[in-house]
C-alpha atoms as one frame of an Amber mdcrd trajectory, in Angstrom:
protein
  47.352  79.356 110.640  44.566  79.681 108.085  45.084  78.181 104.433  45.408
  80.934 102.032  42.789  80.483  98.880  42.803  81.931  95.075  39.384  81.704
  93.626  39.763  81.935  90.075  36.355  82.227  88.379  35.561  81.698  84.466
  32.547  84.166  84.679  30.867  82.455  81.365  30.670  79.213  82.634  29.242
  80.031  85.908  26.459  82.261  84.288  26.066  79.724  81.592  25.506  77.122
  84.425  23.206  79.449  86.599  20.899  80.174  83.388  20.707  76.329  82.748
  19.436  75.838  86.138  17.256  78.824  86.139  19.026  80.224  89.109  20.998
  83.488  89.702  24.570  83.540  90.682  25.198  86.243  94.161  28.438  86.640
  93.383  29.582  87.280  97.107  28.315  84.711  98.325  30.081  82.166  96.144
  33.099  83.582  96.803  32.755  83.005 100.413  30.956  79.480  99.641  34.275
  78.334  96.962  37.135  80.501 100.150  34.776  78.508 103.193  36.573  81.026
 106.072  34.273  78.745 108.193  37.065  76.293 107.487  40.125  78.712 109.067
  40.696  79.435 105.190  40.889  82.714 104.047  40.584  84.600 100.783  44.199
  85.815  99.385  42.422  86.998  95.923  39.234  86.495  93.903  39.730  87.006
  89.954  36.996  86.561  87.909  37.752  86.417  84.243  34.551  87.667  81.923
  34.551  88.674  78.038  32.847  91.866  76.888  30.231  92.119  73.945  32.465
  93.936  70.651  32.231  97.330  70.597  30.251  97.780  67.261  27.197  98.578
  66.317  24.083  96.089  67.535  26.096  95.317  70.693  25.685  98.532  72.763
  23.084  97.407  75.250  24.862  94.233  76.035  28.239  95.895  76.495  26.647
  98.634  78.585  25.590  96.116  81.036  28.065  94.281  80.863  30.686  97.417
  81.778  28.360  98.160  84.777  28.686  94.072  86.099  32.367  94.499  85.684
  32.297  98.160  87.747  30.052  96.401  90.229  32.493  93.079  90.851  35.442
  95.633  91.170  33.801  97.721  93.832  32.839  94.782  95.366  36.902  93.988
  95.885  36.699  91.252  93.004  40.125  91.279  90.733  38.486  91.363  87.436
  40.305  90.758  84.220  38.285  91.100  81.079  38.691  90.681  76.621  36.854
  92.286  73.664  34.584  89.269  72.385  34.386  88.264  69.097  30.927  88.913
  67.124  28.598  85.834  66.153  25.123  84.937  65.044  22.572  86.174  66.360
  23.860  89.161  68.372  26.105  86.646  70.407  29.300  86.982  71.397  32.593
  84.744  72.167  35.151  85.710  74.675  38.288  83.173  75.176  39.866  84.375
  78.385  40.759  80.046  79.290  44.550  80.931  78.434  44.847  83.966  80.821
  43.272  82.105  83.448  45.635  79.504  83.675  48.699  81.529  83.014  47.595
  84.094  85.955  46.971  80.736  88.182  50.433  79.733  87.187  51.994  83.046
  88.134  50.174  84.213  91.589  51.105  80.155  92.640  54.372  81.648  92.421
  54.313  85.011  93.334  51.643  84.762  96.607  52.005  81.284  97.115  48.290
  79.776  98.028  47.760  76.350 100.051  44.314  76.204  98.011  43.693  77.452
  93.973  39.716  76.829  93.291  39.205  76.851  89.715  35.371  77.830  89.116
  34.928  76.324  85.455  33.798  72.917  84.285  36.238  73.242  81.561  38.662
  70.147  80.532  41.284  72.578  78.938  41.823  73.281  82.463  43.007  69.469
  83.612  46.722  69.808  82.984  46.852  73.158  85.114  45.029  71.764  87.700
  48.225  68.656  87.493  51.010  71.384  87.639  49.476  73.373  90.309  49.066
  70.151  92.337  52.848  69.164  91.542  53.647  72.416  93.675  51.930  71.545
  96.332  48.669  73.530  95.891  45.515  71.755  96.684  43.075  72.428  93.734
  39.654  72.557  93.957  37.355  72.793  90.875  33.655  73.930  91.359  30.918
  73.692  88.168  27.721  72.307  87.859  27.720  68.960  87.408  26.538  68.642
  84.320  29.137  71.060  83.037  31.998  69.231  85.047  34.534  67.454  82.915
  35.771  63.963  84.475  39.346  64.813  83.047  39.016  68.015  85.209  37.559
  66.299  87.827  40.204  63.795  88.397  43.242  66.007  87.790  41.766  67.852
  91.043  41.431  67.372  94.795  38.321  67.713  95.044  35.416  68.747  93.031
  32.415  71.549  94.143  29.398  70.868  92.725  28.320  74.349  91.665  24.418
  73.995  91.021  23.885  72.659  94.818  25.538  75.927  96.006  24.227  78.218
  94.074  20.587  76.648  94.710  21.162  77.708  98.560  21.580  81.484  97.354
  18.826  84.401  98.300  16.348  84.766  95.090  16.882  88.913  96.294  19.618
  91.199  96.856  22.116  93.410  95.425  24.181  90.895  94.501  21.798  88.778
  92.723  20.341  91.789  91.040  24.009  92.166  89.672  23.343  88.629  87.774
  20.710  89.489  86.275  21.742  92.295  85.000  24.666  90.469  83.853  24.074
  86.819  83.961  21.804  86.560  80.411  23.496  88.817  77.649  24.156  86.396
  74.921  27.788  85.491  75.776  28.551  81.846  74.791  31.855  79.546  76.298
């Protein structure tokens, strides 16, 4: 029987990753990199969590592209969940969405009941859910740059992805890589 796999994907911290590296993020393929159906695993749900720009003046063009990412994950059979961002200097914007992620990884645990949970973020806030998932019996996989990876993350996991090497293996073209760059660089910070 194949191993059933949540991807759950902090959206900022991938990009953020990808534009430290200089390297564009095809979204599809990372999902089937992080799910490996090579493996006999298979994809139950991908949810990537991503913040949009405010919706006030000087931010149009960045939410506008941003709307169209989101449109393109979601007809590309991505779960997307999404919050208003908060403005800052310099035509940048902050997005928290760290607490829905782990309260939706706590609650489809329960109610689909994965073998695998891959948490896409480098993010230490995320070591203690990666404990309780494991205490039900869910192997947890993080994947982030390693750079970006925190070693209290990394040891509350199974195992640990290193994000930049798979990434480097993408296509420079495509759709999907056109979708990053559309996306990838509109002043969004973690």
């Amino acid at each position: 029987m194949a191993k059933r796999v949540l991807v759950l994907i902090d959206e900022a911290n991938v990009s953020a990753s990808a534009h430290d590296l200089d390297l564009e993020v095809d979204w599809r393929a990372l999902q089937t990199a992080l799910v490996r159906p090579m493996d006999g695993r298979e994809c139950i749900e991908t949810v990537v969590y991503t913040g949009l720009p405010p919706l006030m003046d000087g931010y149009e063009q960045q939410r506008q592209v941003k709307e169209d990412f989101v449109f393109w994950l979601r007809t590309q059979g991505f779960l997307v969940v999404t919050q208003e961002g908060a403005p800052r200097e310099g035509g940048r914007y902050k997005s928290n969405l760290d607490v829905y992620m782990a309260v939706d990884a706590v609650d489809l645990s329960v109610e689909i009941h994965p073998d695998v949970v891959v948490l896409c973020t480098g993010d230490a806030d995320f070591s203690h859910l990666a404990l309780r998932l494991r205490r039900r019996g869910i192997r947890v996989e993080v994947a982030a740059a390693r750079d970006a990876l925190s070693s209290r993350l990394r040891s509350s996991a199974n195992q640990a992805i290193a994000l930049d090497e798979v990434i480097a293996k993408f296509p420079a073209e495509g759709e999907s890589s056109r979708a990053y760059t559309l996306a990838g660089r509109d002043g969004q910070t973690r």
